[in-house]
N, C-alpha and C positions, 0 to 999 in steps of 0.2 A: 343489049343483052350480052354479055360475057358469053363466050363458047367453050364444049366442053370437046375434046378430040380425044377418044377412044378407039385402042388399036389391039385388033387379035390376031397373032403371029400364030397360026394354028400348025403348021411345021417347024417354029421356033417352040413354042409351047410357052406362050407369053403373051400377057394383057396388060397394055399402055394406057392410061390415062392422064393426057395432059388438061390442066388446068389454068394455062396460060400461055402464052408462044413459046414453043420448043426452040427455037435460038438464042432464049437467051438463058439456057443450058448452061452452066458453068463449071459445077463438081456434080458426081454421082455418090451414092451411100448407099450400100447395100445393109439389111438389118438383119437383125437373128430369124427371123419368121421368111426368107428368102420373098425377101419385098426391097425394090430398090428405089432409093428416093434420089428425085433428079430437083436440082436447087440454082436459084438464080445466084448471081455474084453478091448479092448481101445475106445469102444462107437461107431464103423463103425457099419453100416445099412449091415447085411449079408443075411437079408432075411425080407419077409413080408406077410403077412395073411388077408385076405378078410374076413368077420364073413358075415354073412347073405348070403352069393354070391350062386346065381341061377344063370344058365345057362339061355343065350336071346331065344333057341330056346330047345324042349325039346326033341330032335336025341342027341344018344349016344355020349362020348366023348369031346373033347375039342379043337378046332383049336387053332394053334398058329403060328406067324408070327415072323420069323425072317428078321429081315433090321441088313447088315451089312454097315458099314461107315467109310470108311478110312480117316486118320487124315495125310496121307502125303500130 
């Protein structure tokens, strides 16, 4: 099972989510929507970063939903 590592800098005001090992980190890209895509050495999307990101409600912590979806 592939791992998903989600990060919330709540004094940074920022949401992490990597989608693959964060060392092999190679350029960053920040976009128009102040979303920043973190990309392996051959250009793949390995992770991505929220800037501004506040929590909808203000209780501790972070809900997260996973849906799984078989392709058989």
């Amino acid at each position: 099972m592939d791992k998903i590592q989600v990060i919330h800098d709540a004094a940074g005001g920022t949401l992490t989510v990597w989608v693959d090992d964060p060392a092999m980190e190679h350029v960053c890209e920040e976009t128009t929507e102040e979303v920043v895509l973190m990309k392996d050495r051959t250009g793949r999307v390995i992770g991505f970063e929220l800037l501004h990101y506040r929590p909808a409600s203000a209780e501790a912590g972070l809900a997260v939903e996973t849906v799984v979806r078989s392709h058989a």
